[in-house]
PDBQT receptor file of N, H, CA, C and O in Angstrom, charges set to zero:
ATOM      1  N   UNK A   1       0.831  -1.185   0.000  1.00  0.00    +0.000 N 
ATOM      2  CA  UNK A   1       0.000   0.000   0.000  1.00  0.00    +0.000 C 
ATOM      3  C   UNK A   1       0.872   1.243   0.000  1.00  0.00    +0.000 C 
ATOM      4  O   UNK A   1       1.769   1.304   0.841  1.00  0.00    +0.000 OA
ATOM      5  N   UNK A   2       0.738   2.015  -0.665  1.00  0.00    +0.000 N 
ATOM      6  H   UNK A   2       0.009   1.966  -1.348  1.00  0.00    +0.000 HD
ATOM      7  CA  UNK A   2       0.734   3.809  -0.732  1.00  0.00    +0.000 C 
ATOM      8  C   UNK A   2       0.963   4.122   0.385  1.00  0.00    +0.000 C 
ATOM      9  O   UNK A   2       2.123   4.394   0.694  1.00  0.00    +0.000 OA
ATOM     10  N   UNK A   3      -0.022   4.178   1.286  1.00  0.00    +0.000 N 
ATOM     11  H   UNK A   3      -0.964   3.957   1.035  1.00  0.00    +0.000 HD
ATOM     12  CA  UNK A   3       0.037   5.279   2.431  1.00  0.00    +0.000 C 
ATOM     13  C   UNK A   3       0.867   4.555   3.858  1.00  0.00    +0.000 C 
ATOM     14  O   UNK A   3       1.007   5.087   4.960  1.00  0.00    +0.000 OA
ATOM     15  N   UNK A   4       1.336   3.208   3.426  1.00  0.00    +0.000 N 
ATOM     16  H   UNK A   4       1.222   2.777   2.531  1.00  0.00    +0.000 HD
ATOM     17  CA  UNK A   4       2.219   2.910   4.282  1.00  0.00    +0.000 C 
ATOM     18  C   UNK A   4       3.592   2.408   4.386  1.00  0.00    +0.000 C 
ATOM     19  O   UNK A   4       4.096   1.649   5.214  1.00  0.00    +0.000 OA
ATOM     20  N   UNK A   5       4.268   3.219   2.985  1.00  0.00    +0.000 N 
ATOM     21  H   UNK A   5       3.859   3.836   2.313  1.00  0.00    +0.000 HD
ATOM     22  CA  UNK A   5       5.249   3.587   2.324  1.00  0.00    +0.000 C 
ATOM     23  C   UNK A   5       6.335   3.779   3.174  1.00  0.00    +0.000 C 
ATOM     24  O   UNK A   5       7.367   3.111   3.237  1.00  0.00    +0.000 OA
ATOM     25  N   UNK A   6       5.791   5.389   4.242  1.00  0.00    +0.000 N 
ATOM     26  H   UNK A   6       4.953   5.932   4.190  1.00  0.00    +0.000 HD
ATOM     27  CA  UNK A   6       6.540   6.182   4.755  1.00  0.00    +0.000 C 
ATOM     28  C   UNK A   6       6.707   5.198   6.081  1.00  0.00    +0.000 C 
ATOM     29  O   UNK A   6       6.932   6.055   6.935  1.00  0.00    +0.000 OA
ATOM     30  N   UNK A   7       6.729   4.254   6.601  1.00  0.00    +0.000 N 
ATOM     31  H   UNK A   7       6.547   3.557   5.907  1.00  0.00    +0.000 HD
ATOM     32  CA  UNK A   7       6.861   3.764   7.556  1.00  0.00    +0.000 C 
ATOM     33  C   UNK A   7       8.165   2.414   7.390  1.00  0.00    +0.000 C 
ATOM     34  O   UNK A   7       8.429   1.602   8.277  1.00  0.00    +0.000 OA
ATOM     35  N   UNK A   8       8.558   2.456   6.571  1.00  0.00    +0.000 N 
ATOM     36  H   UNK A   8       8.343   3.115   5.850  1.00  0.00    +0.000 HD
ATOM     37  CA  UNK A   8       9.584   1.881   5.607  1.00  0.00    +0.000 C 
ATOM     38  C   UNK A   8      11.119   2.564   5.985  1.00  0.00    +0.000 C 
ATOM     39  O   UNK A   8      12.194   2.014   5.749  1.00  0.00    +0.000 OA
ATOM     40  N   UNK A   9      10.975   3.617   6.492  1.00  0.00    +0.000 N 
ATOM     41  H   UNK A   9      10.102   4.064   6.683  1.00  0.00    +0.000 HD
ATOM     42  CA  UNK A   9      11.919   4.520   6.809  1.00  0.00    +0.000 C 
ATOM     43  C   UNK A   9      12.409   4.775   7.995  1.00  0.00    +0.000 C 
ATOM     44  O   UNK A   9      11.774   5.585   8.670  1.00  0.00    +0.000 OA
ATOM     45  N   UNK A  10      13.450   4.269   8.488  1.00  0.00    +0.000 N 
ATOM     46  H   UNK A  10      13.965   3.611   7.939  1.00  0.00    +0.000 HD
ATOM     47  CA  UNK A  10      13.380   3.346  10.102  1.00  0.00    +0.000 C 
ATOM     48  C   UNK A  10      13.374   4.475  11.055  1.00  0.00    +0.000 C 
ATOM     49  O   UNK A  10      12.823   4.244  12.131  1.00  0.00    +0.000 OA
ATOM     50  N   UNK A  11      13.910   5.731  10.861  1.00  0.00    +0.000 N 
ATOM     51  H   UNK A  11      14.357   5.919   9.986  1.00  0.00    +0.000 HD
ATOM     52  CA  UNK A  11      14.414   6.918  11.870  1.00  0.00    +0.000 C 
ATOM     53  C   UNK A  11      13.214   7.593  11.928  1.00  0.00    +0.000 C 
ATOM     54  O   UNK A  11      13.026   8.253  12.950  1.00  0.00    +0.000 OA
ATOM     55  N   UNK A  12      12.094   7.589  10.825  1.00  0.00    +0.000 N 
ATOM     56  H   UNK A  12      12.247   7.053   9.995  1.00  0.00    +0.000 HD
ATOM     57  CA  UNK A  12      10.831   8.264  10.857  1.00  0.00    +0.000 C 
ATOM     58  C   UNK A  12       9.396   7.311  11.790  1.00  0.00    +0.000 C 
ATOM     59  O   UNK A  12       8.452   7.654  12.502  1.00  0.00    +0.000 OA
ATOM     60  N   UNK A  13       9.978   5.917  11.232  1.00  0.00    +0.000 N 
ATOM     61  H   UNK A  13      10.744   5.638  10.654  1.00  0.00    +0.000 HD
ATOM     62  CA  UNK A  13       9.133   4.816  12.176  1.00  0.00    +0.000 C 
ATOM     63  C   UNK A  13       9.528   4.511  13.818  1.00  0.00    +0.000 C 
ATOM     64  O   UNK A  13       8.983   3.882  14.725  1.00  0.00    +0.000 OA
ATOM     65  N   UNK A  14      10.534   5.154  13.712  1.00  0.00    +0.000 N 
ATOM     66  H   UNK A  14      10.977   5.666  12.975  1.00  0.00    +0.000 HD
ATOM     67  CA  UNK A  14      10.542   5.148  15.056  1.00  0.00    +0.000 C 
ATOM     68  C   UNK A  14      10.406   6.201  15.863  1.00  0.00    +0.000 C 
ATOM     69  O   UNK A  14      10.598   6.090  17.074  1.00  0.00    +0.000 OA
ATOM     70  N   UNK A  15      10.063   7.335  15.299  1.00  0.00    +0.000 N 
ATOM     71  H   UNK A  15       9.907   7.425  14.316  1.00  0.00    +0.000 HD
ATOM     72  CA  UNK A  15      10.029   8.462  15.775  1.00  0.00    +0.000 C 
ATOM     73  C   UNK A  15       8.306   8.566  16.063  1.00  0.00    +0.000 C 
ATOM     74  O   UNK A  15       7.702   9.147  16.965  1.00  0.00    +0.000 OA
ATOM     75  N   UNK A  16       7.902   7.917  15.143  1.00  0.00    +0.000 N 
ATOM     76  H   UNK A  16       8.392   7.445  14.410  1.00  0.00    +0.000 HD
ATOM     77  CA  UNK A  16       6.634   7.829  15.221  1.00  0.00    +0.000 C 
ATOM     78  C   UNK A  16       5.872   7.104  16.175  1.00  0.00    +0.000 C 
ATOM     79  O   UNK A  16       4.909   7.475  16.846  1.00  0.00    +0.000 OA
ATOM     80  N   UNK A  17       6.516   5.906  16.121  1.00  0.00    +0.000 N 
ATOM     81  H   UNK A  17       7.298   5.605  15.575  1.00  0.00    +0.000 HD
ATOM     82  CA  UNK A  17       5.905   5.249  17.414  1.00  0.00    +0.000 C 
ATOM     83  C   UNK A  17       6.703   5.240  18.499  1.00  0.00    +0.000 C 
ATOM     84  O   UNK A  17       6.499   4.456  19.426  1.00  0.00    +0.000 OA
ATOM     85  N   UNK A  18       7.595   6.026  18.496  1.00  0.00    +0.000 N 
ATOM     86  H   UNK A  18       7.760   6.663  17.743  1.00  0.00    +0.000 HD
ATOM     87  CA  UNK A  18       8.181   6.886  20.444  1.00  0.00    +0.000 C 
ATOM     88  C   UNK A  18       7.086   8.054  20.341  1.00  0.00    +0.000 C 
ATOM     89  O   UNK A  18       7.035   8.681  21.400  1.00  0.00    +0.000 OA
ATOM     90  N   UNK A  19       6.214   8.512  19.383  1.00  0.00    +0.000 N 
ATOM     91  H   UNK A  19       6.256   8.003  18.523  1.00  0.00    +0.000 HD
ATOM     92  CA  UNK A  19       5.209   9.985  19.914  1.00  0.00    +0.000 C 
ATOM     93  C   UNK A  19       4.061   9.129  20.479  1.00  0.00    +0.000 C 
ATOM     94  O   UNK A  19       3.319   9.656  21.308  1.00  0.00    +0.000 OA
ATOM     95  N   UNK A  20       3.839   7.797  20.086  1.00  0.00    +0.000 N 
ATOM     96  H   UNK A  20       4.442   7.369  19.413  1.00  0.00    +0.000 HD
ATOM     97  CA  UNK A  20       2.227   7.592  20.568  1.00  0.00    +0.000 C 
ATOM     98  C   UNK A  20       2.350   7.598  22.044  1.00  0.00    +0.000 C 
ATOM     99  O   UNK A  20       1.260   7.852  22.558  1.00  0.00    +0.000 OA
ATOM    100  N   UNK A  21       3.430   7.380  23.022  1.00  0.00    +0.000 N 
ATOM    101  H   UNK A  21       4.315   7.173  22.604  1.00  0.00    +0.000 HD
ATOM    102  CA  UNK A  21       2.934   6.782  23.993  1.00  0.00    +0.000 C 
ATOM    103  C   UNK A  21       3.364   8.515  24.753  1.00  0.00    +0.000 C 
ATOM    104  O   UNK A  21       2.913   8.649  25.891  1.00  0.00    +0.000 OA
ATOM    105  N   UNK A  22       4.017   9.523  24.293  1.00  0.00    +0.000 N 
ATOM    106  H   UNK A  22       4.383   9.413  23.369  1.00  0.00    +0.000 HD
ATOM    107  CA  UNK A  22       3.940  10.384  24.717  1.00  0.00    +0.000 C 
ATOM    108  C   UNK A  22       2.631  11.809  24.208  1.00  0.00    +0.000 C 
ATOM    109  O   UNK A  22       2.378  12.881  24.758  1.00  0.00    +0.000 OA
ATOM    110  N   UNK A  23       2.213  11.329  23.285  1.00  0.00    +0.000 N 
ATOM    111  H   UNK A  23       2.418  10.459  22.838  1.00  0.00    +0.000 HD
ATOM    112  CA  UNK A  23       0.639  11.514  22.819  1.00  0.00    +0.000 C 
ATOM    113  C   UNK A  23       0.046  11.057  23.641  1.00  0.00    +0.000 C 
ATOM    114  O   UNK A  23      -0.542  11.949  24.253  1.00  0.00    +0.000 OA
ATOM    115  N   UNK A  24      -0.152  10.085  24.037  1.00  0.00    +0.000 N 
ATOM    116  H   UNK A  24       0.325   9.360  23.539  1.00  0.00    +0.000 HD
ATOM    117  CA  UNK A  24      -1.429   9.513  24.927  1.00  0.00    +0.000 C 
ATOM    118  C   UNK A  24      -0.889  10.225  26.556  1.00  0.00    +0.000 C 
ATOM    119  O   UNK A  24      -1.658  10.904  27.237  1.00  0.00    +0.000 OA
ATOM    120  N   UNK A  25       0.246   9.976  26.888  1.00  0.00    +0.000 N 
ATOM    121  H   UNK A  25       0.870   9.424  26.335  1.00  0.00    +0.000 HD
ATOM    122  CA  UNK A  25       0.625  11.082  28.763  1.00  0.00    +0.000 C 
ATOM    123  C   UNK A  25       0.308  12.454  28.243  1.00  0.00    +0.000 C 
ATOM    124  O   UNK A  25       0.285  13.230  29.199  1.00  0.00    +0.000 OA
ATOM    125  N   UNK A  26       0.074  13.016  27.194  1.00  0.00    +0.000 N 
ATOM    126  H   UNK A  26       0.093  12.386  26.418  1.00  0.00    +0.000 HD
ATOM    127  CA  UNK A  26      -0.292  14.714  27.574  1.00  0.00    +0.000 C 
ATOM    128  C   UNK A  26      -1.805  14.167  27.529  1.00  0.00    +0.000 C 
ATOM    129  O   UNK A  26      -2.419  14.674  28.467  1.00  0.00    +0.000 OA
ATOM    130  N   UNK A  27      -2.608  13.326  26.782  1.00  0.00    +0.000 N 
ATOM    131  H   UNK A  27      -2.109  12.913  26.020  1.00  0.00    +0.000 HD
ATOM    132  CA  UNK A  27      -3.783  13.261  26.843  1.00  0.00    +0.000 C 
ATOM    133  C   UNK A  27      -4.202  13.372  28.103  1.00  0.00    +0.000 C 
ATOM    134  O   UNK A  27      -5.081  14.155  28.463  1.00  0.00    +0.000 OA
ATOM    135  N   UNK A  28      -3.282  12.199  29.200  1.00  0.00    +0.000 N 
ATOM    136  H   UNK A  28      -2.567  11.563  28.908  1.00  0.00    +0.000 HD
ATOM    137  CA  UNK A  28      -3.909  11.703  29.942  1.00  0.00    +0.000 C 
ATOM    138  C   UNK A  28      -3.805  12.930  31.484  1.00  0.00    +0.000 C 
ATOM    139  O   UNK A  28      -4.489  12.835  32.503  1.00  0.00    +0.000 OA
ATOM    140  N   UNK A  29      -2.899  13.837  31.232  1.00  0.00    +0.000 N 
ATOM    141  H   UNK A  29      -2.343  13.913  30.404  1.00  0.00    +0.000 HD
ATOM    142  CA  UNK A  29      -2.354  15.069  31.899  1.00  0.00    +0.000 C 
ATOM    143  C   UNK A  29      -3.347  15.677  31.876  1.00  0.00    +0.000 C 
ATOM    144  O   UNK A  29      -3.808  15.993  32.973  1.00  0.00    +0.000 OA
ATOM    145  N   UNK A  30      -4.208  16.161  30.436  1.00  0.00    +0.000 N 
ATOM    146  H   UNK A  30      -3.834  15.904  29.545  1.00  0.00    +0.000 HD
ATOM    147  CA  UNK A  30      -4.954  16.997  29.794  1.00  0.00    +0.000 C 
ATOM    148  C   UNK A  30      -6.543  16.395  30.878  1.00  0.00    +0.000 C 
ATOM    149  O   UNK A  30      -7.045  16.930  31.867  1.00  0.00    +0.000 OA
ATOM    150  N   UNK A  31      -6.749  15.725  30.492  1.00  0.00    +0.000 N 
ATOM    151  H   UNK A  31      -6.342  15.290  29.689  1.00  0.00    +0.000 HD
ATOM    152  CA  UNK A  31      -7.807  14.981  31.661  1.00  0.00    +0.000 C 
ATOM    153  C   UNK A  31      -8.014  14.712  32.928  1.00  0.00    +0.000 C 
ATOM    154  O   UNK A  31      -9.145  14.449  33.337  1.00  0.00    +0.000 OA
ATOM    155  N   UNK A  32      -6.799  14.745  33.830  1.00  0.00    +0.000 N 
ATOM    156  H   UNK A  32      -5.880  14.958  33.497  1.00  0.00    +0.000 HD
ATOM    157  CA  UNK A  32      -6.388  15.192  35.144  1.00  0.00    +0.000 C 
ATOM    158  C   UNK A  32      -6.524  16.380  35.427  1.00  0.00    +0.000 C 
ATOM    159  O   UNK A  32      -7.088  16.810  36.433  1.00  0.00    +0.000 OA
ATOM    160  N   UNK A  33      -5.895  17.169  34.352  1.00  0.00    +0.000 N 
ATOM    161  H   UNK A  33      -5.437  16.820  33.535  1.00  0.00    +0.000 HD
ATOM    162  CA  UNK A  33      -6.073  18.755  34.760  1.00  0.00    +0.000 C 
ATOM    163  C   UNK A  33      -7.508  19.403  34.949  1.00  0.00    +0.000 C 
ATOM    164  O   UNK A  33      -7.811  20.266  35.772  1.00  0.00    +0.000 OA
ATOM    165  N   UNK A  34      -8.654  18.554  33.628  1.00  0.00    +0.000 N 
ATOM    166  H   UNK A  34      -8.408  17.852  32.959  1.00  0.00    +0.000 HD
ATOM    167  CA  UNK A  34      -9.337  19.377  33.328  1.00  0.00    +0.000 C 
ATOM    168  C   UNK A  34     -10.861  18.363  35.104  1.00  0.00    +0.000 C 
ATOM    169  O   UNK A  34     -11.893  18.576  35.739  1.00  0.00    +0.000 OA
ATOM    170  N   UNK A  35      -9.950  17.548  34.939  1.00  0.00    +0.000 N 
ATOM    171  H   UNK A  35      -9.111  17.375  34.423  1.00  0.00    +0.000 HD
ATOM    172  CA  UNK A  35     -10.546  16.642  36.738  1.00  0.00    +0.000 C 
ATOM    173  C   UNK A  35     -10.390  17.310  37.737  1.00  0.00    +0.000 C 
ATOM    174  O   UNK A  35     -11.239  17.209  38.623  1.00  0.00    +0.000 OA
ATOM    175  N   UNK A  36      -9.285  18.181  37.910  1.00  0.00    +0.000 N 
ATOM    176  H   UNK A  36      -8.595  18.263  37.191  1.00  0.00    +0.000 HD
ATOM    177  CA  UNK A  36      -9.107  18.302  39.117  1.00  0.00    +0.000 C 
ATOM    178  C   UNK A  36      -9.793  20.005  39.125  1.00  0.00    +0.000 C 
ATOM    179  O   UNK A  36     -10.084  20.527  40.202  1.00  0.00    +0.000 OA
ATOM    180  N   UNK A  37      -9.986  20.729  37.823  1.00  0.00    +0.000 N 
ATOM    181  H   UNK A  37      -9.750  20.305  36.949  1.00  0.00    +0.000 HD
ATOM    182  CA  UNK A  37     -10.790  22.254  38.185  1.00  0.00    +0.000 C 
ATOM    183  C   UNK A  37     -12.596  21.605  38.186  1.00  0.00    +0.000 C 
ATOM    184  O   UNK A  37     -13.379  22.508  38.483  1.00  0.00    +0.000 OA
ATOM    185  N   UNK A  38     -13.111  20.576  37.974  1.00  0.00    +0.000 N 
ATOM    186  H   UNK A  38     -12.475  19.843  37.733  1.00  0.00    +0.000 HD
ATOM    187  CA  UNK A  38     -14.362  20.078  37.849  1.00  0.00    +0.000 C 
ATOM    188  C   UNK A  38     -14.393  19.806  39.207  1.00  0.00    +0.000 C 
ATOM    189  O   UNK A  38     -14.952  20.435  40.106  1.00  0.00    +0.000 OA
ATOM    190  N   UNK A  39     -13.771  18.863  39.247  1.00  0.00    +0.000 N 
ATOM    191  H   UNK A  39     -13.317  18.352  38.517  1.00  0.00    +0.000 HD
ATOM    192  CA  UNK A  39     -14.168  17.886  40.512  1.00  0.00    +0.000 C 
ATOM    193  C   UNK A  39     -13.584  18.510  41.922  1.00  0.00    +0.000 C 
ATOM    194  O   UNK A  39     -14.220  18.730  42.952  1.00  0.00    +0.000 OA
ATOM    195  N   UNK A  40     -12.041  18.754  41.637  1.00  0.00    +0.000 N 
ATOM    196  H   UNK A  40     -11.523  18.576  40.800  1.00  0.00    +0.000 HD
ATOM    197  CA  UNK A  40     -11.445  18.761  43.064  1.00  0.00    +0.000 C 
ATOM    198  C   UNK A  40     -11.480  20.681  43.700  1.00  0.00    +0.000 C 
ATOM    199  O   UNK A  40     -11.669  21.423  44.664  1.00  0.00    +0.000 OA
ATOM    200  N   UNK A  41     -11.198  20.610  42.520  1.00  0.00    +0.000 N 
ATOM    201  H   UNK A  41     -11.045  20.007  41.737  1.00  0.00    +0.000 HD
ATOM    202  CA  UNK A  41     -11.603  22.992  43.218  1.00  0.00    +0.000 C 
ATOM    203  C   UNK A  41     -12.637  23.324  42.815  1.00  0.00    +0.000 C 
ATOM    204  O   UNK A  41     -12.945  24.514  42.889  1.00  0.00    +0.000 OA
ATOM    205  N   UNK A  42     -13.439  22.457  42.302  1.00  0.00    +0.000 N 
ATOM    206  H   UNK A  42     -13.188  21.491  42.242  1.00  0.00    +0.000 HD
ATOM    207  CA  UNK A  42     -15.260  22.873  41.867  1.00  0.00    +0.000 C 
ATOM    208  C   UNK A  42     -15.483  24.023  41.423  1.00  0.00    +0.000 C 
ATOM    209  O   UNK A  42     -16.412  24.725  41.824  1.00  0.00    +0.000 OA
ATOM    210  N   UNK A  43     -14.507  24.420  40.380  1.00  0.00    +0.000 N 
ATOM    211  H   UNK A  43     -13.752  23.850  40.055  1.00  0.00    +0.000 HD
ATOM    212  CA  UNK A  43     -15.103  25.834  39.384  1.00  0.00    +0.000 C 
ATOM    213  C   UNK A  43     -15.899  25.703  38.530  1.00  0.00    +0.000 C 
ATOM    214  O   UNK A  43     -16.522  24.704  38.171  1.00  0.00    +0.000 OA
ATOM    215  N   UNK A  44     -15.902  26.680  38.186  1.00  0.00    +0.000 N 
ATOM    216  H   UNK A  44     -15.395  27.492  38.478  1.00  0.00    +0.000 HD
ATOM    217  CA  UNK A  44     -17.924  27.045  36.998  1.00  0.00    +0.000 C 
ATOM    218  C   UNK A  44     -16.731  26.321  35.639  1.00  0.00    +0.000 C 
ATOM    219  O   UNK A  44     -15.568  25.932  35.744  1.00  0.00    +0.000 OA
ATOM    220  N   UNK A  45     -17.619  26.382  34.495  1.00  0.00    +0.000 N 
ATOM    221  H   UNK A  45     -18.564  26.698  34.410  1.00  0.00    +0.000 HD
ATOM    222  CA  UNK A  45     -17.061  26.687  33.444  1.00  0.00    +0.000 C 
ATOM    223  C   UNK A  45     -16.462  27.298  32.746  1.00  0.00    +0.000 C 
ATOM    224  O   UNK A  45     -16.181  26.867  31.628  1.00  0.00    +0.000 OA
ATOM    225  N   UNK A  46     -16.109  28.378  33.131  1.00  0.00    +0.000 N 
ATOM    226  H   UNK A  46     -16.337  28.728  34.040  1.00  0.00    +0.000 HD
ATOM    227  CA  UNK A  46     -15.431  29.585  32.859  1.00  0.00    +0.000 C 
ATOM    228  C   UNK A  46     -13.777  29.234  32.613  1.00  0.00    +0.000 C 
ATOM    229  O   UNK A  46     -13.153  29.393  31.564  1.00  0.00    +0.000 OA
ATOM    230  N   UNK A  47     -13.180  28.619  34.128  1.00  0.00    +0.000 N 
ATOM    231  H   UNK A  47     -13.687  28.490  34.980  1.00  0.00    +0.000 HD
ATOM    232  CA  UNK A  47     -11.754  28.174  33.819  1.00  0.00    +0.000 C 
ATOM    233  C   UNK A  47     -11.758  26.626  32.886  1.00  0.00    +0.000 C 
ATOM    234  O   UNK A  47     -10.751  26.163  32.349  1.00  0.00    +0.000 OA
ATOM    235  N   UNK A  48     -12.545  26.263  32.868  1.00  0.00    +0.000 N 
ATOM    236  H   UNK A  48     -13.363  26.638  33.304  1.00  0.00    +0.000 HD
ATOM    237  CA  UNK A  48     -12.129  25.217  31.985  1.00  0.00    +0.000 C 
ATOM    238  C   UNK A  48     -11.925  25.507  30.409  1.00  0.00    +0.000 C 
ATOM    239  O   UNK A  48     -11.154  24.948  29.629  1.00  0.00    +0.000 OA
ATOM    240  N   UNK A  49     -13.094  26.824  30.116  1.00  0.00    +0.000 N 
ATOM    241  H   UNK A  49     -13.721  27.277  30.750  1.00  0.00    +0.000 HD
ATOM    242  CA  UNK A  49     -13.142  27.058  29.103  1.00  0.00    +0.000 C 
ATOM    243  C   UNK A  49     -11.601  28.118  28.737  1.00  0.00    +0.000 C 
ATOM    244  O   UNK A  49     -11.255  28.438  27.600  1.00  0.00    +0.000 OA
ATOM    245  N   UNK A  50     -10.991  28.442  29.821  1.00  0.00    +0.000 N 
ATOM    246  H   UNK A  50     -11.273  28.182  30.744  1.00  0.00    +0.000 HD
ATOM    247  CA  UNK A  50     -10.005  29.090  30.078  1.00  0.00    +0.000 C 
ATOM    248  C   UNK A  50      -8.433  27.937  29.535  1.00  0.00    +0.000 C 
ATOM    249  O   UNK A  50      -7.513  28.008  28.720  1.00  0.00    +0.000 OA
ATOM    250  N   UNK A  51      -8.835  27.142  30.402  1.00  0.00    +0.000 N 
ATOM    251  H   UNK A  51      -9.582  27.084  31.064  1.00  0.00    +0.000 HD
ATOM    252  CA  UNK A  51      -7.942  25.977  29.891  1.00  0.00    +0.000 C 
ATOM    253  C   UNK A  51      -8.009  25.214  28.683  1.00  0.00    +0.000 C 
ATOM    254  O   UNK A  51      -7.062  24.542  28.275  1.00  0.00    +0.000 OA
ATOM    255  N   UNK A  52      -9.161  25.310  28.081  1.00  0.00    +0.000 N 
ATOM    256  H   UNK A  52      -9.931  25.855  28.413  1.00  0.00    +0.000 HD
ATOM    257  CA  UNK A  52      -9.361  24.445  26.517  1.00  0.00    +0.000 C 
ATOM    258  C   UNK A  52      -8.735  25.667  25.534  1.00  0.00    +0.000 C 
ATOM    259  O   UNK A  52      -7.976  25.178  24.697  1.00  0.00    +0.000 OA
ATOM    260  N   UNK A  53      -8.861  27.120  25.425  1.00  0.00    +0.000 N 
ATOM    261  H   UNK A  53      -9.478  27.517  26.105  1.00  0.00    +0.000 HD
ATOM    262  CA  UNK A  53      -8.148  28.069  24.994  1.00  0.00    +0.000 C 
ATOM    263  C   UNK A  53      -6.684  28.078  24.944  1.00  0.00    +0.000 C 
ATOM    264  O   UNK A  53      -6.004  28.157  23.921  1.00  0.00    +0.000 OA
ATOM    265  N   UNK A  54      -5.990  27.929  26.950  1.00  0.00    +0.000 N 
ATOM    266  H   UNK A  54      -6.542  27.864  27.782  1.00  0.00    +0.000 HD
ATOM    267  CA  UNK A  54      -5.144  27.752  26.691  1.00  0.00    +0.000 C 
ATOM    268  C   UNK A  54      -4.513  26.752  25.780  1.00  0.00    +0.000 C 
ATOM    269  O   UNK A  54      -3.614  27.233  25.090  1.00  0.00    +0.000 OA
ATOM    270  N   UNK A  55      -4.780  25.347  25.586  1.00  0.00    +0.000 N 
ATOM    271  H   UNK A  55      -5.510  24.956  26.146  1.00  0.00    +0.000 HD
ATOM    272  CA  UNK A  55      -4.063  24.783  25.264  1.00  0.00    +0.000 C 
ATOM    273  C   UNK A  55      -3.974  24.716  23.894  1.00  0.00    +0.000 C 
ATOM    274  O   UNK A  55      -2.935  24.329  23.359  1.00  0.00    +0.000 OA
ATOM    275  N   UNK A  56      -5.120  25.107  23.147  1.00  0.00    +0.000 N 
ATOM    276  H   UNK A  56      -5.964  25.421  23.581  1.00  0.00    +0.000 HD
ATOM    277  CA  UNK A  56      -5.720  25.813  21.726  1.00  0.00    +0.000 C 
ATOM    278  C   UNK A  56      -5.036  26.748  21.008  1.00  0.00    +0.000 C 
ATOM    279  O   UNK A  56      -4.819  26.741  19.796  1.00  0.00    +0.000 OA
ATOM    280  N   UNK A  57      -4.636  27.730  22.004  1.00  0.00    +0.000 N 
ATOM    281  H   UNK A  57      -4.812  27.736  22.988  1.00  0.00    +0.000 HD
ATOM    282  CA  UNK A  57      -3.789  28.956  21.361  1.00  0.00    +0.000 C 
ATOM    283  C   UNK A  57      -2.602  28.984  20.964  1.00  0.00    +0.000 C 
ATOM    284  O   UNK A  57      -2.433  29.571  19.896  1.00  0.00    +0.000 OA
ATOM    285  N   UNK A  58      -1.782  28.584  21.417  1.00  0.00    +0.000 N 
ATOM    286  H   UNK A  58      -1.919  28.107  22.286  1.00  0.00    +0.000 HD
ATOM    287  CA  UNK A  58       0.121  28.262  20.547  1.00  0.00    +0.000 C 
ATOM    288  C   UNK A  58      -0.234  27.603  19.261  1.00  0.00    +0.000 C 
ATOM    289  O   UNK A  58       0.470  27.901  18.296  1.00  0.00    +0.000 OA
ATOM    290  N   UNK A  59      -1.468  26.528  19.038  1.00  0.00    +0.000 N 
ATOM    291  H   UNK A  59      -2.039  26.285  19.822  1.00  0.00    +0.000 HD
ATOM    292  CA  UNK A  59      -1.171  26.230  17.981  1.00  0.00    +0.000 C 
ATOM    293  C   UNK A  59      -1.958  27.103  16.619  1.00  0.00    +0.000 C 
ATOM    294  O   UNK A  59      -1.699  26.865  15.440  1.00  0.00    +0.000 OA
ATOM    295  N   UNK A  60      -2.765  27.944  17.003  1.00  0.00    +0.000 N 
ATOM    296  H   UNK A  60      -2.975  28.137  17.961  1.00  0.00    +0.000 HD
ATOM    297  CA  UNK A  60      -3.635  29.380  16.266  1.00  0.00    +0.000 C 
ATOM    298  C   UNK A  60      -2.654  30.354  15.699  1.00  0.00    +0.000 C 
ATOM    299  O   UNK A  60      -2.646  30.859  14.577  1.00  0.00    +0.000 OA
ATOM    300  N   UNK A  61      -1.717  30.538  16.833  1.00  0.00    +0.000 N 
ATOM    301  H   UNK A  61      -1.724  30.127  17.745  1.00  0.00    +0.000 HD
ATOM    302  CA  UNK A  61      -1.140  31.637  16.707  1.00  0.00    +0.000 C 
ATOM    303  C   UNK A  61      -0.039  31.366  16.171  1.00  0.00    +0.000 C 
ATOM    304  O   UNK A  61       0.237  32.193  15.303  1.00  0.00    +0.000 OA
ATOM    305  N   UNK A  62       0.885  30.400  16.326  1.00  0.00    +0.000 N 
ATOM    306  H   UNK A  62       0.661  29.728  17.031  1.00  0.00    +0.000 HD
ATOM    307  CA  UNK A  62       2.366  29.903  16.025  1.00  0.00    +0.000 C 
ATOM    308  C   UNK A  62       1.730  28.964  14.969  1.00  0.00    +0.000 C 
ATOM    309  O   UNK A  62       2.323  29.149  13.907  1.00  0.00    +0.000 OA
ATOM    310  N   UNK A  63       1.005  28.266  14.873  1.00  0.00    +0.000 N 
ATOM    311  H   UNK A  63       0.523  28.116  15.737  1.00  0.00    +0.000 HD
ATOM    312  CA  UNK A  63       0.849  27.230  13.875  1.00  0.00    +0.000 C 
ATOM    313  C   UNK A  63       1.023  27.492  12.163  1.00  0.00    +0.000 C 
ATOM    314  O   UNK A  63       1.648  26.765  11.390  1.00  0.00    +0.000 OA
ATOM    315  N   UNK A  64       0.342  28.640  11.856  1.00  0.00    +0.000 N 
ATOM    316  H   UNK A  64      -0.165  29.230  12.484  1.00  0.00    +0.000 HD
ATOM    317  CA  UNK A  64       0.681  28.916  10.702  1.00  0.00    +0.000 C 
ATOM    318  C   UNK A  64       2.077  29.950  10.358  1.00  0.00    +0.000 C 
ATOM    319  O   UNK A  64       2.140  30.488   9.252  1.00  0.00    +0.000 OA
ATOM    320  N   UNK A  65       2.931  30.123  11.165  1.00  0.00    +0.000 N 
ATOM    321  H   UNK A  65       2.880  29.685  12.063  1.00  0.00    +0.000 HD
ATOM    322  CA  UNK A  65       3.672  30.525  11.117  1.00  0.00    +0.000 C 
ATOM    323  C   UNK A  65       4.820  29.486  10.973  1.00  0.00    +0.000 C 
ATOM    324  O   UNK A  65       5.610  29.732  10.061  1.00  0.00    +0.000 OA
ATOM    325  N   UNK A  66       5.042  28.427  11.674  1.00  0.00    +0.000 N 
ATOM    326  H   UNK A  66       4.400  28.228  12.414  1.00  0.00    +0.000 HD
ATOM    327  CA  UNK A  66       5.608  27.454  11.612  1.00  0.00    +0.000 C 
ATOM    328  C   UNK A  66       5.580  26.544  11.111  1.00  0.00    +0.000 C 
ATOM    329  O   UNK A  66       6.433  25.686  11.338  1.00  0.00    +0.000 OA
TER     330      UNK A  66
């Protein structure tokens, strides 16, 4: 197959699968964080919506630049 060409390429295949498992710890960071302003300091929606921005914005602003 075509689209699994690029995985043929040992320094890129491995680069790739060393990101999944550090893809999935910011996920799992990202879900703690957004646990502990719900659940454990019981704020409104406001900071969460504060925190989904933050983490939204570097890539708005820097993304097409980079």
């Amino acid at each position: 197959m075509a689209k699994f060409k690029i995985l043929k390429e040992p320094q890129l295949r491995r680069l790739i699968f060393a990101s999944i498992p550090a893809d999935l710890a910011d996920w799992l960071d990202y879900t703690v964080i957004a646990a502990l302003f719900a659940y454990f300091w019981q704020t409104g929606p406001f900071p969460l919506a504060m925190f989904a921005i933050a983490l939204g914005l570097p890539y708005l602003v820097a993304g097409p630049f980079v």
